[in-house]
Biotite code that builds the C-alpha atoms (Angstrom):
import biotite.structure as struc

atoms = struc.array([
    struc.Atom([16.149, -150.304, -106.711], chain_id="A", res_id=1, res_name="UNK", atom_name="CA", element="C"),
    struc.Atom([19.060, -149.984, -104.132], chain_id="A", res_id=2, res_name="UNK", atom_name="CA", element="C"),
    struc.Atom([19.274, -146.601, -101.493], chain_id="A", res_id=3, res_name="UNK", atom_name="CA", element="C"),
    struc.Atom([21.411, -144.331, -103.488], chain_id="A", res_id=4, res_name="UNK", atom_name="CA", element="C"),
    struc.Atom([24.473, -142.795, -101.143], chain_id="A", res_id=5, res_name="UNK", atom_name="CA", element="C"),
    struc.Atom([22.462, -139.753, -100.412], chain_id="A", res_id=6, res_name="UNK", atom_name="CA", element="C"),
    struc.Atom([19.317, -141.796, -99.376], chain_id="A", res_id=7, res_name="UNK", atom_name="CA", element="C"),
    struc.Atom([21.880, -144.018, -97.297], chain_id="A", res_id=8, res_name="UNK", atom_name="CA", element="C"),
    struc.Atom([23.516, -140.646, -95.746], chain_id="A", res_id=9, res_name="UNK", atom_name="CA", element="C"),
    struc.Atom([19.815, -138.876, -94.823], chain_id="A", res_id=10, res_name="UNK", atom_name="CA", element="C"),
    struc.Atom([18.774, -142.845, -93.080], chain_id="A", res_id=11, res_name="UNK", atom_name="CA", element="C"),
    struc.Atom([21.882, -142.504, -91.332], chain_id="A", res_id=12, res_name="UNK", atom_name="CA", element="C"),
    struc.Atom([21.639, -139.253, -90.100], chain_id="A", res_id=13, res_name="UNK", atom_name="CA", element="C"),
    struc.Atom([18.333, -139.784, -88.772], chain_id="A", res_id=14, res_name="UNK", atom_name="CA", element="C"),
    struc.Atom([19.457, -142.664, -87.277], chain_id="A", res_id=15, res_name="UNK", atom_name="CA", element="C"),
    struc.Atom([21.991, -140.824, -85.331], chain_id="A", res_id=16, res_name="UNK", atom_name="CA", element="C"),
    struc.Atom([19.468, -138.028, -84.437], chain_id="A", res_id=17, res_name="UNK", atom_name="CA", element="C"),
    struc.Atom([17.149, -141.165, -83.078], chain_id="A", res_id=18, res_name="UNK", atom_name="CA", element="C"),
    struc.Atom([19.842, -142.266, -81.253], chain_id="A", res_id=19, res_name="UNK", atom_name="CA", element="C"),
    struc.Atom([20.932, -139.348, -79.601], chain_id="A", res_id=20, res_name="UNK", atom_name="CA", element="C"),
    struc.Atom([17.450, -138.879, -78.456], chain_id="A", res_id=21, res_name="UNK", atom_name="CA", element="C"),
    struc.Atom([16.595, -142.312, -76.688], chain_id="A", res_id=22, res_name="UNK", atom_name="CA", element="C"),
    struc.Atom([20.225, -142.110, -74.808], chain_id="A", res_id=23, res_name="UNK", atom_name="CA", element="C"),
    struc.Atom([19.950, -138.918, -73.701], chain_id="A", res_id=24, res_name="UNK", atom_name="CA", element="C"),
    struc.Atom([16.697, -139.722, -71.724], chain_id="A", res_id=25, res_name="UNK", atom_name="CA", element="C"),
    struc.Atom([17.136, -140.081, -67.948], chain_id="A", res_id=26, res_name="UNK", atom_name="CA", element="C"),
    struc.Atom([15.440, -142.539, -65.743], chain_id="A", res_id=27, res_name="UNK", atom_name="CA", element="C"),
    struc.Atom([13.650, -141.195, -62.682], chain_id="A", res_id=28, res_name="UNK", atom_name="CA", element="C"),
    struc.Atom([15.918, -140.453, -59.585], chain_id="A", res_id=29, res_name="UNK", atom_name="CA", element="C"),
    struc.Atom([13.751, -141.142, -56.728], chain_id="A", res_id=30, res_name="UNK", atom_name="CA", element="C"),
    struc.Atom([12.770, -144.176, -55.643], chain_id="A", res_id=31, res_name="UNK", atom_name="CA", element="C"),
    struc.Atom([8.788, -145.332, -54.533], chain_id="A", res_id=32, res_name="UNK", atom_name="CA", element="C"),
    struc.Atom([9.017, -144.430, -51.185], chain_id="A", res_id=33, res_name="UNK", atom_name="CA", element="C"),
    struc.Atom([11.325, -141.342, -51.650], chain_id="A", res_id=34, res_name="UNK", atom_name="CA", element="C"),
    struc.Atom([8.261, -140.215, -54.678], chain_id="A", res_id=35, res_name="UNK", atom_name="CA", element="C"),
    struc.Atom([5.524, -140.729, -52.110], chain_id="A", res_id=36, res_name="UNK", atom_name="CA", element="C"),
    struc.Atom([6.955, -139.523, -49.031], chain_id="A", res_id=37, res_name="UNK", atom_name="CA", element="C"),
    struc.Atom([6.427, -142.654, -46.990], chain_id="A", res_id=38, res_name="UNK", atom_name="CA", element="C"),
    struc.Atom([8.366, -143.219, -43.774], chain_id="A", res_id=39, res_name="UNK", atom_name="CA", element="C"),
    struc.Atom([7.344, -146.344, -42.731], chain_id="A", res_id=40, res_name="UNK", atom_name="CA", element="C"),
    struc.Atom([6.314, -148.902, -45.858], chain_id="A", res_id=41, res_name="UNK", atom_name="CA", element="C"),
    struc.Atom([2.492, -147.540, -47.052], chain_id="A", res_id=42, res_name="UNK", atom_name="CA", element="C"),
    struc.Atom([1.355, -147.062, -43.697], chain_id="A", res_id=43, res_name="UNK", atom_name="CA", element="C"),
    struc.Atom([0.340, -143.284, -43.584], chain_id="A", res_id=44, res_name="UNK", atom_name="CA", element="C"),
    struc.Atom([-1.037, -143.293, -47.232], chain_id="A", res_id=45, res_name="UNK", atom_name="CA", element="C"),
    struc.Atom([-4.471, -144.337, -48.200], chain_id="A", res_id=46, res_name="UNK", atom_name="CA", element="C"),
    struc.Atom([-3.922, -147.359, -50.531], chain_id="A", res_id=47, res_name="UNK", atom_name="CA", element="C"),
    struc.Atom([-5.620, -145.734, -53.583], chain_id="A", res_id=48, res_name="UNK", atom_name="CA", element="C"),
    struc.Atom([-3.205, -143.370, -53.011], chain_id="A", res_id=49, res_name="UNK", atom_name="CA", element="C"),
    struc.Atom([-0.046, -145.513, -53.400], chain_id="A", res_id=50, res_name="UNK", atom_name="CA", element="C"),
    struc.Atom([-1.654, -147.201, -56.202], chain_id="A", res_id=51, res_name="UNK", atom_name="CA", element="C"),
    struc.Atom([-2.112, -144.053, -58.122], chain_id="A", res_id=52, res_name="UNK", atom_name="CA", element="C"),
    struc.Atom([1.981, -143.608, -57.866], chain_id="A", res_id=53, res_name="UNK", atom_name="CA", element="C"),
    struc.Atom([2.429, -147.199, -58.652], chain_id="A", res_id=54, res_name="UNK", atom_name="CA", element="C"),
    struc.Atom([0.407, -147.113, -62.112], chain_id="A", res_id=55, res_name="UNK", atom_name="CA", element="C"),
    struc.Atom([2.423, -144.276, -63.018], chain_id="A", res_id=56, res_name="UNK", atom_name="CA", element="C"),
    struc.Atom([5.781, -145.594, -61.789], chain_id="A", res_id=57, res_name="UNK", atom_name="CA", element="C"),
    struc.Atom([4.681, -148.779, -64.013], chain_id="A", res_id=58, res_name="UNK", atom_name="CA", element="C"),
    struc.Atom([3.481, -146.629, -66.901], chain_id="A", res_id=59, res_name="UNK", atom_name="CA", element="C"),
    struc.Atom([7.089, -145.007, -66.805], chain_id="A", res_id=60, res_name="UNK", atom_name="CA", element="C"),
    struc.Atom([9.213, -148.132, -66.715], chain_id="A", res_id=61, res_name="UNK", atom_name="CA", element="C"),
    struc.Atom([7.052, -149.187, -69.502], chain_id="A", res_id=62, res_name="UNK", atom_name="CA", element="C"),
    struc.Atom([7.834, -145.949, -71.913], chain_id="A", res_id=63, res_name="UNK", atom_name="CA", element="C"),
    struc.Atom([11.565, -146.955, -70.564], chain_id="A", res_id=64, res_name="UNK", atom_name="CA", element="C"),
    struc.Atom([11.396, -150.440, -71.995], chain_id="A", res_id=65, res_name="UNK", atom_name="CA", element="C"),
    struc.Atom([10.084, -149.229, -74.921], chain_id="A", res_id=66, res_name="UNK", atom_name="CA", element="C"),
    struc.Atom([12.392, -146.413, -75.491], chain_id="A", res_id=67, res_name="UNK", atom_name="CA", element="C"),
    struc.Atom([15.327, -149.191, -74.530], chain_id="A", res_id=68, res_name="UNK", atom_name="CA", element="C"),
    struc.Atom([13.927, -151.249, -77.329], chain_id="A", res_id=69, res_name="UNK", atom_name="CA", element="C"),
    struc.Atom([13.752, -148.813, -80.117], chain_id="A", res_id=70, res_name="UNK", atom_name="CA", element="C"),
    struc.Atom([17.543, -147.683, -79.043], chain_id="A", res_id=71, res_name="UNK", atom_name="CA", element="C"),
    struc.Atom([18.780, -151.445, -79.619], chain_id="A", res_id=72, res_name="UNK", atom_name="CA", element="C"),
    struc.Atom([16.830, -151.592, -83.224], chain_id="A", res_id=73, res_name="UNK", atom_name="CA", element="C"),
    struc.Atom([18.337, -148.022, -83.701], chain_id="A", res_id=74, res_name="UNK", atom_name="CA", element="C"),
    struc.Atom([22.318, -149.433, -83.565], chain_id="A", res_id=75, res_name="UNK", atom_name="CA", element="C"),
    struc.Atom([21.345, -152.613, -85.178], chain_id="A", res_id=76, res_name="UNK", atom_name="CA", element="C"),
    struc.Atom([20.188, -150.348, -87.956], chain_id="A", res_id=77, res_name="UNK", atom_name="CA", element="C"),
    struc.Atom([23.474, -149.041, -87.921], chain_id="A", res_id=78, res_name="UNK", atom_name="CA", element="C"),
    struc.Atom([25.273, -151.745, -87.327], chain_id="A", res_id=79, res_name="UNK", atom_name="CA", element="C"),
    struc.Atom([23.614, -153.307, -90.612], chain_id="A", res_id=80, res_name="UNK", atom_name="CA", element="C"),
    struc.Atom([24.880, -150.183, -92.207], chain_id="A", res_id=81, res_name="UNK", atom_name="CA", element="C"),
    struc.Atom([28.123, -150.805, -91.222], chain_id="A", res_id=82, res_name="UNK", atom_name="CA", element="C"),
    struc.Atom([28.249, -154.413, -92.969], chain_id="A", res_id=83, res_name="UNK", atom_name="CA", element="C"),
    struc.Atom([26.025, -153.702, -95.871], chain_id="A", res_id=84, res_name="UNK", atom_name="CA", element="C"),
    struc.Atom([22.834, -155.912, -94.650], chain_id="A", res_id=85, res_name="UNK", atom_name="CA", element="C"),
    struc.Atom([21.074, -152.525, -94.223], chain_id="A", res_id=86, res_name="UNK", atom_name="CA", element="C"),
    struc.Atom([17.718, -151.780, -96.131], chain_id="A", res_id=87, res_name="UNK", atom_name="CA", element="C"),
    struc.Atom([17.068, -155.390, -97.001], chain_id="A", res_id=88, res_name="UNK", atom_name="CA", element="C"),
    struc.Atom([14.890, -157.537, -95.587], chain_id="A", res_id=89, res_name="UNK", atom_name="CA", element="C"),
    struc.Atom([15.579, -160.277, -93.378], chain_id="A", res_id=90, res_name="UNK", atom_name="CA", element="C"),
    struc.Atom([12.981, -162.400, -93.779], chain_id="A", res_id=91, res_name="UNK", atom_name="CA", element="C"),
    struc.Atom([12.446, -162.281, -97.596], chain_id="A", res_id=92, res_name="UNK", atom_name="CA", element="C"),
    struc.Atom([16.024, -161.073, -98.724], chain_id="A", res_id=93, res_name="UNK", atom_name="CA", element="C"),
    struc.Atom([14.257, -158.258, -100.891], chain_id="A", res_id=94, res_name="UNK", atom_name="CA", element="C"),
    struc.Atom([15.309, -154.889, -101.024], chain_id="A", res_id=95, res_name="UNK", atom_name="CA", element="C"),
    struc.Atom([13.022, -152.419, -98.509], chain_id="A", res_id=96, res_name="UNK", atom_name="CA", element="C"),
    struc.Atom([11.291, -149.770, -99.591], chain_id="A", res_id=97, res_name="UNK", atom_name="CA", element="C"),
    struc.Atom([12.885, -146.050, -99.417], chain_id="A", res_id=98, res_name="UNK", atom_name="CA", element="C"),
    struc.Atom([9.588, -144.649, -97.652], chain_id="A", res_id=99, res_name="UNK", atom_name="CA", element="C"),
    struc.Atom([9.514, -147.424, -95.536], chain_id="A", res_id=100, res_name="UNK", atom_name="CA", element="C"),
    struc.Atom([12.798, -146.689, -94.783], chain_id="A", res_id=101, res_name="UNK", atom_name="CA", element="C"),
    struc.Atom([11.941, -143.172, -94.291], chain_id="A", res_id=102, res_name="UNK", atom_name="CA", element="C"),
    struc.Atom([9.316, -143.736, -92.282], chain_id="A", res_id=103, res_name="UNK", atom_name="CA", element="C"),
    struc.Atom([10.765, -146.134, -90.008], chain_id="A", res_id=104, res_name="UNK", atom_name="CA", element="C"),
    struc.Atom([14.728, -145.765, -90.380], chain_id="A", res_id=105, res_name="UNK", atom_name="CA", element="C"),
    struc.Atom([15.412, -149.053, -88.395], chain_id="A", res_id=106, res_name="UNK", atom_name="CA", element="C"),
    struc.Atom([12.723, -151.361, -90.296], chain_id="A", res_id=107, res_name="UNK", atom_name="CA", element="C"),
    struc.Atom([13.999, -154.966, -90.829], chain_id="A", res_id=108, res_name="UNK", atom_name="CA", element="C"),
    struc.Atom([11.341, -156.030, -92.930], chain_id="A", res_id=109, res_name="UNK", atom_name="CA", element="C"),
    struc.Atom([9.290, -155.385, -95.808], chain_id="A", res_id=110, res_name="UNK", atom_name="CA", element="C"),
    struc.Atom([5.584, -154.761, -94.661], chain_id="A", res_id=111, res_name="UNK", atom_name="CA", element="C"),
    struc.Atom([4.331, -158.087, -96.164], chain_id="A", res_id=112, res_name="UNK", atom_name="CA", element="C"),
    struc.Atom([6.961, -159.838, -93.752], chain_id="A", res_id=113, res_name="UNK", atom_name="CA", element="C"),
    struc.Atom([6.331, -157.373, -90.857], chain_id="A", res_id=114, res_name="UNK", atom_name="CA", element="C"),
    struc.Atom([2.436, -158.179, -90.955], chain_id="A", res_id=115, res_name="UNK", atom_name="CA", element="C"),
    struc.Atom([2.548, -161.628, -91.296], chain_id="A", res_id=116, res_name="UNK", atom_name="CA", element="C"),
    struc.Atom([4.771, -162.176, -88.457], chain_id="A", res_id=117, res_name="UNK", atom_name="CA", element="C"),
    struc.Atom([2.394, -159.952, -86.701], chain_id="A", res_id=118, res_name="UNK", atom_name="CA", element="C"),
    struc.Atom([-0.461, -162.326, -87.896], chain_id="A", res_id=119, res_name="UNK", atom_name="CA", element="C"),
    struc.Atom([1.862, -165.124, -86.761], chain_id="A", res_id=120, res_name="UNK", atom_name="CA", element="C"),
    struc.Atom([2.185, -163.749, -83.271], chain_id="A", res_id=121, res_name="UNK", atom_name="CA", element="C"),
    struc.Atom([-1.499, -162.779, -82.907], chain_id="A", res_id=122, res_name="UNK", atom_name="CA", element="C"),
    struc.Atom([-1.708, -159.794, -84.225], chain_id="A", res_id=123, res_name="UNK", atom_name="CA", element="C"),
    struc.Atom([1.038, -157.985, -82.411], chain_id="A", res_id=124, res_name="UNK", atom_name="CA", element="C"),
    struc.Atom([-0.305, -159.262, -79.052], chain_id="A", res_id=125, res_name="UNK", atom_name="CA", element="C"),
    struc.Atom([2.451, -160.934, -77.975], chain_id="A", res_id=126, res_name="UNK", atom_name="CA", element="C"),
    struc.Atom([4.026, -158.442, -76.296], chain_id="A", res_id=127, res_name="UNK", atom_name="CA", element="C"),
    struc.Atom([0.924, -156.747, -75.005], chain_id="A", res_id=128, res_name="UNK", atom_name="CA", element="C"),
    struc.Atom([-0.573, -160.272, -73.578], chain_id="A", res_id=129, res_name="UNK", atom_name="CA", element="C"),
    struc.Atom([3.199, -160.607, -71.716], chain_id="A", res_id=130, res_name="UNK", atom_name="CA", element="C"),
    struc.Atom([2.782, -157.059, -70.287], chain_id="A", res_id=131, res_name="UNK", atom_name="CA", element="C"),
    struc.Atom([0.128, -158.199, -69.181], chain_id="A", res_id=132, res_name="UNK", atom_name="CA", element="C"),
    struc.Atom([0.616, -161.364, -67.414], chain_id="A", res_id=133, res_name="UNK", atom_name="CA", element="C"),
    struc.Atom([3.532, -159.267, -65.722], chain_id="A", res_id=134, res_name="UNK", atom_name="CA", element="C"),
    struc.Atom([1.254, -156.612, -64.472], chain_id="A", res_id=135, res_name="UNK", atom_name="CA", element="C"),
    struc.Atom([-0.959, -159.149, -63.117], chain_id="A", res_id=136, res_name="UNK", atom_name="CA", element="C"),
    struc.Atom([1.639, -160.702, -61.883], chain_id="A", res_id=137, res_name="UNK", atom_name="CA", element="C"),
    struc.Atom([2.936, -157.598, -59.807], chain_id="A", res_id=138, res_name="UNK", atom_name="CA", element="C"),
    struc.Atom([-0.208, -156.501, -58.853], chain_id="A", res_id=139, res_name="UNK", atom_name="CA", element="C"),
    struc.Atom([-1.035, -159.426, -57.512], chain_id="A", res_id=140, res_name="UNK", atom_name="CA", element="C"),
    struc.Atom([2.080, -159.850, -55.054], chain_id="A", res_id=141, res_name="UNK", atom_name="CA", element="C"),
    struc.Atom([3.219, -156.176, -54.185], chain_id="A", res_id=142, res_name="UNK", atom_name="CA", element="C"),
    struc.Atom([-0.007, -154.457, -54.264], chain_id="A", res_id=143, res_name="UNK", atom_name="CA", element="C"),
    struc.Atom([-3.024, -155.920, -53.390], chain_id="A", res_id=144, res_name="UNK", atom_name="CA", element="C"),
    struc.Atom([-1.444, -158.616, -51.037], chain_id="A", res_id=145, res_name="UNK", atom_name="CA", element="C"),
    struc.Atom([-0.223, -156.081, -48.724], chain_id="A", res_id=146, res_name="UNK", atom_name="CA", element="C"),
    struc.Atom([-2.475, -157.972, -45.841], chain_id="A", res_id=147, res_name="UNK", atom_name="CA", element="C"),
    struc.Atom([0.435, -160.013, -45.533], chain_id="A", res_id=148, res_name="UNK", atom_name="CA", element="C"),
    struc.Atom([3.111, -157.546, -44.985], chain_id="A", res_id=149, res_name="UNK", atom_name="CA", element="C"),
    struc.Atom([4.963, -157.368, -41.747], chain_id="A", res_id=150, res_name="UNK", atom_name="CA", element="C"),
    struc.Atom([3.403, -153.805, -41.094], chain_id="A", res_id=151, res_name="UNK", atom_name="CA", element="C"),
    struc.Atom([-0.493, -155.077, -41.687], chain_id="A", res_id=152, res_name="UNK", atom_name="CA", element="C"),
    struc.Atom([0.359, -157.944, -39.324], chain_id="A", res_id=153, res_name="UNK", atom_name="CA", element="C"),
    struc.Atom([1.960, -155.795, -36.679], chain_id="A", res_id=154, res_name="UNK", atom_name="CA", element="C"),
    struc.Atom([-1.160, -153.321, -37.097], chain_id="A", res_id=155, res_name="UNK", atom_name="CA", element="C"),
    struc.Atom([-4.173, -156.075, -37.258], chain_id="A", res_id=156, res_name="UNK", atom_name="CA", element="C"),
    struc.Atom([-2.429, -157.437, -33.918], chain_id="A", res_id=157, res_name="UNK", atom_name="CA", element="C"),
    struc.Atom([-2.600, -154.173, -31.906], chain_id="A", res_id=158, res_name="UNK", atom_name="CA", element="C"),
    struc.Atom([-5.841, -153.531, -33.273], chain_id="A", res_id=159, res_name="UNK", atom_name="CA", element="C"),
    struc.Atom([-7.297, -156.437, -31.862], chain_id="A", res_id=160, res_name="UNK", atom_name="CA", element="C"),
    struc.Atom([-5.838, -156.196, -28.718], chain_id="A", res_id=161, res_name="UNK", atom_name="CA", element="C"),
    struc.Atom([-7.595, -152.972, -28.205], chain_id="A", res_id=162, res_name="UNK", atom_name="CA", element="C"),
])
């Protein structure tokens, strides 16, 4: 059964609402080193420390990425609206669910599609496994390879000329 106009006016007011929300977030305004105080590149602070700050800075960008994400599904929603693709699904070409709908205004599929492209991609973990790989990634050349930084050199030299 199609969204009737006042269905389609409620979605699209949500929509809005949803919108409004994830743009008017703001992004943190300091940067690492402004957040922990450091003068001189992670010298003065204990590592642990600057890893605690790190996680959350991390943790943060993530909620960003996601909140980035959901704003771009948010005005394709609407965009769909705009050409009359809105509500159906993508996949199968059937009509989506009102509650779905409801419950997730910017849904492109039905939930048969939605799970088995989730089954497709492992479950869901695509995205987690990348996050992942990215986090090792990062950790593995900005954080705990620190040794090599200009600083540790400098300081592993005058400690062993003592």
């Amino acid at each position: 059964m199609p969204l009737t106009n006042e269905q389609k006016e409620r979605l699209y007011h949500r929509l809005m609402d949803l919108k409004k929300r994830l743009s008017d977030r703001e992004a943190p305004d300091q940067t690492m080193t402004e957040e922990t105080g450091e003068l001189s590149n992670g010298v003065d602070n204990h590592l642990a420390d600057h890893a605690g700050v790190y996680f959350e800075r991390m943790r943060e960008q993530t909620f960003e990425q996601t909140d980035r994400n959901v704003l771009q599904e948010v005005e394709d929603a609407l965009e769909r609206m705009e050409d009359g693709t809105y509500g159906i699904c993508e996949k199968t070409g059937r009509e989506i669910p009102y509650e779905r709908l409801e419950a997730v205004p910017y849904a492109r599929y039905v939930i048969e599609a939605r799970r088995e492209a989730e089954k497709r991609n492992e479950s869901g973990a695509g995205d987690d496994r990348e996050f992942s790989r990215q986090m090792r990634d990062l950790t593995n050349k900005e954080t705990m390879d620190q040794k090599h930084s200009y600083i540790y050199k400098r300081l592993d030299q005058e400690q062993d000329s003592t």
